[in-house]
Structure formats: C-alpha cells, structure tokens
C-alpha positions as a printed NumPy array, in Angstrom:
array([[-22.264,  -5.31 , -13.238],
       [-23.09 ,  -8.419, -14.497],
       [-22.098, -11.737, -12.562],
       [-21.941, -15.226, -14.127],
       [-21.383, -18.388, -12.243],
       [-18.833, -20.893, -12.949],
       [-18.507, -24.736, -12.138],
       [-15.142, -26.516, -12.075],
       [-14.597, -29.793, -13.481],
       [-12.053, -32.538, -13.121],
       [ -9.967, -33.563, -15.354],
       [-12.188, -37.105, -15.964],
       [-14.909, -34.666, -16.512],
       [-16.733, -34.96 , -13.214],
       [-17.881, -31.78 , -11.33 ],
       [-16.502, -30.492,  -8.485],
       [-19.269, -30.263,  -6.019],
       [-19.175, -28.837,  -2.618],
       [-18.632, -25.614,  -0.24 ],
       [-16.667, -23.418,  -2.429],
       [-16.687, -25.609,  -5.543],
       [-18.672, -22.533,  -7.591],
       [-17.528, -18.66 ,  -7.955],
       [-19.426, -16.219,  -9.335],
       [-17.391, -13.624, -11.448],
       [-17.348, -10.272, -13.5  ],
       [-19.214, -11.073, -17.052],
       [-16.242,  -9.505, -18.651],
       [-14.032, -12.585, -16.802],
       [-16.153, -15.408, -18.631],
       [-15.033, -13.176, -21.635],
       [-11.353, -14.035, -20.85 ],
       [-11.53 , -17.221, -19.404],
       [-13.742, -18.91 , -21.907],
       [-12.535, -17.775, -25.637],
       [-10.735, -20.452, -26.447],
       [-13.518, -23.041, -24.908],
       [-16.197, -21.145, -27.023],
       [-13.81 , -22.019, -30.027],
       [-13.756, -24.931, -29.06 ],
       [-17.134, -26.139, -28.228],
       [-18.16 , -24.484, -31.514],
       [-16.024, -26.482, -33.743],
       [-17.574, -29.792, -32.028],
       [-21.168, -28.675, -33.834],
       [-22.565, -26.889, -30.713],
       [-24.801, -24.421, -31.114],
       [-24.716, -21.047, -28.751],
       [-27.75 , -20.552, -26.51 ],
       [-28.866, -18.015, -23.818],
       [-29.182, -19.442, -20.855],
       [-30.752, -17.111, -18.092],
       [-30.313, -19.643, -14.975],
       [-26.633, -18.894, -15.203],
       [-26.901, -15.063, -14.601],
       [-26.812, -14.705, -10.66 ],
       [-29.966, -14.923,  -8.941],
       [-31.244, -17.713, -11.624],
       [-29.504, -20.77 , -10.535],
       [-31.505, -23.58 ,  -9.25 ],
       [-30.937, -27.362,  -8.35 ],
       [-32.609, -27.837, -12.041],
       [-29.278, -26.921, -13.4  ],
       [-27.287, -29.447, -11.851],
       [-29.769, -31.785, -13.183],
       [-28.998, -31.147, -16.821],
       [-25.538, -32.432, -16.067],
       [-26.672, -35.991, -15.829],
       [-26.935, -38.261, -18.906],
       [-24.915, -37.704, -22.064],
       [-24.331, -34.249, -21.132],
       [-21.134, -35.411, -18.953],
       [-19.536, -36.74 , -21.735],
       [-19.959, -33.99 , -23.593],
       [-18.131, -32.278, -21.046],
       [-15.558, -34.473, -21.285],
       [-14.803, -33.86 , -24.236],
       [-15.096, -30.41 , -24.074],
       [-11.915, -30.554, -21.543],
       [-10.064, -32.345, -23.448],
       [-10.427, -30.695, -26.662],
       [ -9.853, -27.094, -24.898],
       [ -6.566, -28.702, -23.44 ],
       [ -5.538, -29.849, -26.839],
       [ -7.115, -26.743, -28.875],
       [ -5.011, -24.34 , -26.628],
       [ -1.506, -26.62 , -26.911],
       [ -1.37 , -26.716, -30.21 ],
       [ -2.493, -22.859, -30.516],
       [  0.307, -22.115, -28.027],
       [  2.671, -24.102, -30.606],
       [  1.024, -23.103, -33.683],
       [  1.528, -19.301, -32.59 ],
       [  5.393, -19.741, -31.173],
       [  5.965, -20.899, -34.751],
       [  4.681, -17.754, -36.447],
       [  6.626, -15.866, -33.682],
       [  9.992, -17.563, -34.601],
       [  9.37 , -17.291, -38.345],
       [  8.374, -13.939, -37.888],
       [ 11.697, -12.91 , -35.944],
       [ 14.053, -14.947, -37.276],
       [ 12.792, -15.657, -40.749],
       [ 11.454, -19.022, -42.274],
       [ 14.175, -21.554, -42.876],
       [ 14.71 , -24.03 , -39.358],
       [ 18.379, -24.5  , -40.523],
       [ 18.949, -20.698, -40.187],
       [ 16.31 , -19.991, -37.196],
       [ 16.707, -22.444, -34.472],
       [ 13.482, -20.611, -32.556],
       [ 11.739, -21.963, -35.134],
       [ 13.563, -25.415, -35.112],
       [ 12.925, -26.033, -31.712],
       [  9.54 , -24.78 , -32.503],
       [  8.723, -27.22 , -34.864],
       [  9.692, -29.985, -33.514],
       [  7.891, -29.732, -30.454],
       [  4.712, -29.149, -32.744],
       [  5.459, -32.441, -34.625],
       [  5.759, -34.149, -30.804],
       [  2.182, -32.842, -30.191],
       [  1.094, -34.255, -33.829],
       [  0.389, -30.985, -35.473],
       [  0.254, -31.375, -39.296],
       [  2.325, -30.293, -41.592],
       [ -0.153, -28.237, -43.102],
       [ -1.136, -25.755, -40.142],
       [  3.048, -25.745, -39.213],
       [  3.567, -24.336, -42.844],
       [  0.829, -21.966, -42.651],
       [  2.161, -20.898, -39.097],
       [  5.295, -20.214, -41.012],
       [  3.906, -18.578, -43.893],
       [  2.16 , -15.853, -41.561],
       [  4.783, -15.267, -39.632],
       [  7.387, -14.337, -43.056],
       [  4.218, -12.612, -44.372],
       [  4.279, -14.704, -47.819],
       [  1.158, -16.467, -47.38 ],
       [ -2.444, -15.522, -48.115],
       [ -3.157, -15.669, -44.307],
       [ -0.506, -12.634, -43.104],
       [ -1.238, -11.973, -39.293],
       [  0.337,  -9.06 , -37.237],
       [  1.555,  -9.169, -34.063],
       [  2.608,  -6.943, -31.261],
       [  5.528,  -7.444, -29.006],
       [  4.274,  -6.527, -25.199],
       [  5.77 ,  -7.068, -22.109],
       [  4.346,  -7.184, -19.085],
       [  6.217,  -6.399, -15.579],
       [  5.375,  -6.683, -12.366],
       [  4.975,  -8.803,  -9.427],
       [  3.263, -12.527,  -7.949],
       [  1.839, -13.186,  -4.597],
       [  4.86 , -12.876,  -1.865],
       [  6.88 , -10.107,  -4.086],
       [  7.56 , -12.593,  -6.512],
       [  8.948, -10.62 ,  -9.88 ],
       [  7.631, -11.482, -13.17 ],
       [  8.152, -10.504, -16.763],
       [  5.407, -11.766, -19.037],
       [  5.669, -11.046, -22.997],
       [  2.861, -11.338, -24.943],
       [  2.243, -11.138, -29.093],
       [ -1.065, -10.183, -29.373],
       [ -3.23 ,  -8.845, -32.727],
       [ -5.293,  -6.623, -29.946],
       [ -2.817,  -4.176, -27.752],
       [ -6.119,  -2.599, -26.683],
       [ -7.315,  -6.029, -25.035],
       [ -4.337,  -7.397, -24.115],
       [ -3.699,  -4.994, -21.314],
       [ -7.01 ,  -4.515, -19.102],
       [ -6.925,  -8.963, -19.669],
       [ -3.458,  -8.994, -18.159],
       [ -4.043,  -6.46 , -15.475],
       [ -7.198,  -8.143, -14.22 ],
       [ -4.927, -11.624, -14.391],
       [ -2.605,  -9.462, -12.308],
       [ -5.264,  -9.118,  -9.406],
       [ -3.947, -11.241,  -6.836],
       [ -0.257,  -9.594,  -7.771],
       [  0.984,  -6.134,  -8.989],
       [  1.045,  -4.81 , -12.324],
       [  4.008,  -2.769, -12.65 ],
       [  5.179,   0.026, -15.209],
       [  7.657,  -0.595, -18.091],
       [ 11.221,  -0.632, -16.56 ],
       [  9.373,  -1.67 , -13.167],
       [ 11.788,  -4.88 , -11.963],
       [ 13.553,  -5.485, -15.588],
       [ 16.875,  -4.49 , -13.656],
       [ 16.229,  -7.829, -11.827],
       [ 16.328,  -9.923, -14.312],
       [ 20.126, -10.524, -16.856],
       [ 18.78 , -10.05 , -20.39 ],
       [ 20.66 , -13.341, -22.356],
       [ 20.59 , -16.201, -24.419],
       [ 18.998, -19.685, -23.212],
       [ 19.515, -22.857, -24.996],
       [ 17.763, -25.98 , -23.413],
       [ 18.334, -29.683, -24.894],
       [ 19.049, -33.326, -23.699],
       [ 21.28 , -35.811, -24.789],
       [ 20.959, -39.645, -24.391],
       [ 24.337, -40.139, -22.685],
       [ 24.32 , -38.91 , -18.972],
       [ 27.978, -39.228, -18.484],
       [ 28.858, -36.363, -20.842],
       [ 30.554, -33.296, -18.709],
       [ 28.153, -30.674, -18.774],
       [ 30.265, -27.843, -18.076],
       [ 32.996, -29.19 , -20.553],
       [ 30.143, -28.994, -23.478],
       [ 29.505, -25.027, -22.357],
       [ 32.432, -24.272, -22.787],
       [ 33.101, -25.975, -26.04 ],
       [ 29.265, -24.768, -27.632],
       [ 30.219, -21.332, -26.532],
       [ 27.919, -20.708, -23.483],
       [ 28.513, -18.68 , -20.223],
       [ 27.338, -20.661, -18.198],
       [ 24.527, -23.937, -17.374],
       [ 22.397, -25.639, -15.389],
       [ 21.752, -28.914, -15.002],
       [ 17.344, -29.447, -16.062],
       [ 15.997, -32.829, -15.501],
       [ 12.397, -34.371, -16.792],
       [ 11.051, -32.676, -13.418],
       [ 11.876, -28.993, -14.146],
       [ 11.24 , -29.794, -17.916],
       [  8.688, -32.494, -19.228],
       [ 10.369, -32.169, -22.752],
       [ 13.36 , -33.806, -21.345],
       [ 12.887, -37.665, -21.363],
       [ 13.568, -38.864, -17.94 ],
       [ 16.69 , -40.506, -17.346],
       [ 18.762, -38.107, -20.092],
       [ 21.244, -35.819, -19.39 ],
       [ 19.291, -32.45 , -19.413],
       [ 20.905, -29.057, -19.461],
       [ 20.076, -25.368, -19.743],
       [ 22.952, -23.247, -21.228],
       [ 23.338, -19.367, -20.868],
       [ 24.855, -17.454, -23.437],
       [ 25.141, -14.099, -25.494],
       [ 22.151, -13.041, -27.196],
       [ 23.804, -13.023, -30.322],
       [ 25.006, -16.645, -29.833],
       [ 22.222, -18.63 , -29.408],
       [ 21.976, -20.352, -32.363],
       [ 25.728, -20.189, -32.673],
       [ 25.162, -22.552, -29.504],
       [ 22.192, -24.748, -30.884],
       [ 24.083, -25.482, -34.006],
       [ 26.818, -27.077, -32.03 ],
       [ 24.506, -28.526, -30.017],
       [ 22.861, -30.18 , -32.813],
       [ 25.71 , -31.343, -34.522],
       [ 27.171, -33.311, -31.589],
       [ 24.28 , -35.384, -31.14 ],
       [ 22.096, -33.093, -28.399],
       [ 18.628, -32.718, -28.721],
       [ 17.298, -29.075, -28.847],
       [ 14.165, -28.488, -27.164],
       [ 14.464, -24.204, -26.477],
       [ 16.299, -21.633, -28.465],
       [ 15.189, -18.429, -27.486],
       [ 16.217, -14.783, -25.794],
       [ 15.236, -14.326, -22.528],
       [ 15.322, -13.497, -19.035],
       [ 17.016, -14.827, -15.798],
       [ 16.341, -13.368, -12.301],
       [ 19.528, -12.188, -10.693],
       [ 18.116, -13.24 ,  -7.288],
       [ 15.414, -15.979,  -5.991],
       [ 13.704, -15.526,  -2.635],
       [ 13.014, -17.963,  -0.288],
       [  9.654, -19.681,  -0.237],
       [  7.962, -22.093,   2.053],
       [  5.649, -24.853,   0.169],
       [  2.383, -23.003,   0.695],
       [  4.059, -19.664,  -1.327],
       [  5.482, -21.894,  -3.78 ],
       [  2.224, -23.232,  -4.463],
       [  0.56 , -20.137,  -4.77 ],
       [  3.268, -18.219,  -6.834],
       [  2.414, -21.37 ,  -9.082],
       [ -0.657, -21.345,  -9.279],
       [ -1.052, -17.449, -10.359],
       [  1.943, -17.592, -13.106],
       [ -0.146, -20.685, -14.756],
       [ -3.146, -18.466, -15.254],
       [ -0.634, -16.016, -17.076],
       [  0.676, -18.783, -18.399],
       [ -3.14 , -20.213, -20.073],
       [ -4.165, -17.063, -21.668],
       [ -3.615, -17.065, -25.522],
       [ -2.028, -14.108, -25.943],
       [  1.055, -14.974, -23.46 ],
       [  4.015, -16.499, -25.256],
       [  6.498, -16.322, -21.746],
       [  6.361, -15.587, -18.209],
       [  9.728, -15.512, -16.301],
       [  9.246, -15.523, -12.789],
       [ 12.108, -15.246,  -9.899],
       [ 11.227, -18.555,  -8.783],
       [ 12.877, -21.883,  -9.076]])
C-alpha cells in the first residue's frame, strides 16, 4: 500500500512541529481527507504537481524548507478558504436537501427557512442559495440526485451514533464512513436505532429571557424542551433565551410557524433523533467522543450525526 505523510497546521497557518506532529496514512485517506482542500486550492489558480518527497521513504529536511517564504501564506490561506469552502458547501447542500424534501417555497418548508437564513448569516449569495434550491425541486438546469443513508453504530467508550448522509456516490460513501468509523464500530441497519426516539426538533431564540419556556411548548404545540444556550449552540446569540422544542414529526413546522409569528427566531427545523439514555463520561471520554463525531461531522457527504452525548 501506498503511504503519504501529512503535516498539521494551526489555525494562523503555522506548522505544528514536533514528536508526533506528522502521521503517515493509507493513500486512499489523503483521498478522503483532502477533496474538498484540492477544490479548494484549485480554485485559488494552483496548479497540481507530483511531488515524490511526500511518498514515504522520500521526505527530507529539504521539505520543511520549502515552507519558508511566501509559501506560509499561501497556506494560510489555504486554511481559511477550506474552512469557508466546506461551510458554505455544508449550507449550500442542507438547502438542496430541504428543497428537495419539503419542496421550494421557505413559507411552506421551514427546513429550508431555517436553511436559508443561516446561509445568508454566512454571506452566501443569493445566486448559489437559488441554485441550491433549484436542484433540490429538480427545475433547474443543474438537477443533482441524492441518496438518503444512514449510518449506525458506535464512538469511542460505547458511545451510540446515527449519522445520515445524502451523497451522489452510495458506492463511496460507505468504505469513507467505515474507515471514519475506525476508532468506533460500524454497526448494521437497525443496529442501536431502538436507542434513539424518532421526533420532531425545533431550535430558536428569542430576545426576551424572561419568557416561560415551558408555557411557549405548550402553546406552539411541542412535547416537550430544553433549555440551549450560545454554549451548546453558537447560532444562539449569547445572552437570549435559547430553547430546543420536541415535537411530532408531523408538527414541526406546525411548531416553527408559531414560533415565527410570536417573535422567536428559528435557527433548526428538522426530523431527527434523540437518545433515550446518555452515559456517563469523565472529561478525557468527552473529549475523545468529540473529537471522533467532528471528523464525521467534516466529511462532505454527512448532513447529521446524533450522538448519545450531551
């Protein structure tokens, strides 16, 4: 097998140098891991080239050299643009999704509502939001289709997880997620589903923080809520009154309607899942649960992971 070596950078741009600071990896990894950075660097003018000192067995201090100069900025930008590049995919695609499953008009799709507006918060133009729509209804030139796949199966410490994914390529979706799934298990369909309460979740803020959460759930029509607070959700400014509110399936944008109409904010309209239970977790299991549920959460293909974890 082929093995490639990668560096880690900072997130001023600056390498991380050190015992441990590189990993080799499969080839077929860099594959995965770098797609949306080849986009990337592409669309900033670069041009591909083989480079044999970065197959193992080539690497040499001479390397390390070419990182000096104007070749750190470079990589600076490079960061930044994959961080943007892969937000405003993630929002591009959640607004084909919604359009796709709910149909094109925001008044009548609140998925798509919710969707939208957080696309306008990350400056996406109106032009790519109305061609996200237009694929997902199918009446524009650009029509893209999608498969519904969910993924289920378990993080670090027995952790469940449900991850869906839309994806244009079932066939490379799943040996991408079960090689993401390395330091967990990949279950089988049906695996730890009956761990999870299938329902409706409606997340928004509202400026006034004296307003009686439970009082508004049971007026808007939800089961039940949670109080969410710019900590748990960076989409809620911080000193709002945040809430998440469970409901029916078939009454979430019943819910967001209300919402909406009595001056709450809607930042989440969407089915999902809830774990029935959450296990106990000291700081160094939280941390790692974390960090394996953000690599599902970075690759393009994954619109949701729910996790048992709080």
């Amino acid at each position: 097998m082929t093995w490639g070596r990668v560096l880690f950078f900072t997130a001023a741009g600056n390498v991380v140098t050190g015992k441990g600071a590189n990993f080799l990896v499969p080839q077929p990894v860099l594959r995965v891991a770098f797609r949306s950075a080849f986009r990337t660097l592409l669309s900033e003018g670069y041009a591909p080239q083989r480079d044999s000192s970065a197959l193992l067995g080539g690497v040499g201090s001479a390397n390390f050299d070419g990182l000096m100069g104007r070749q750190w900025l470079h990589a600076k930008r490079a960061i930044v643009n994959l961080r943007k590049g892969q937000t405003v995919g993630k929002l591009v695609k959640e607004i084909t999704v919604a359009a796709k499953m709910g149909g094109g008009d925001p008044e009548g799709n609140a998925r798509l509502h919710a969707a939208i507006e957080k696309a306008k918060k990350a400056s996406v133009t109106r032009d790519v939001i109305e061609r996200g729509i237009a694929k997902g209804t199918g009446s524009g030139s650009e029509k893209m289709h999608l498969d519904h796949v969910i993924f289920e199966g378990y993080a670090p410490h027995k952790i469940a997880v449900i991850v869906e994914c839309m994806t244009d390529n079932h066939q490379r979706i799943t040996p991408e997620i079960r090689y993401l799934f390395k330091q967990g298990v990949l279950g089988t369909a049906g695996s730890n589903k009956f761990l999870f309460d299938h329902v409706g979740l409606v997340e928004a803020h509202h400026a006034d923080r004296s307003i009686d959460l439970e009082g508004v759930a049971i007026e808007a029509g939800a089961n039940d809520f949670e109080a969410l607070a710019h900590a748990q959700n960076d989409d809620i400014p911080e000193g709002s009154n945040g809430a998440r509110f469970i409901t029916e399936r078939t009454a979430v944008h019943a819910v967001s309607v209300w919402l909406k109409q009595h001056g709450w904010s809607v930042i989440t309209s969407e089915i999902g899942y809830t774990a029935k239970t959450f296990p106990e977790l000291d700081e160094a299991a939280r941390a790692q649960v974390g960090e394996f549920l953000q690599v599902l959460e970075d690759h393009d293909d994954v619109q949701r992971v729910w996790a048992a974890v709080k």
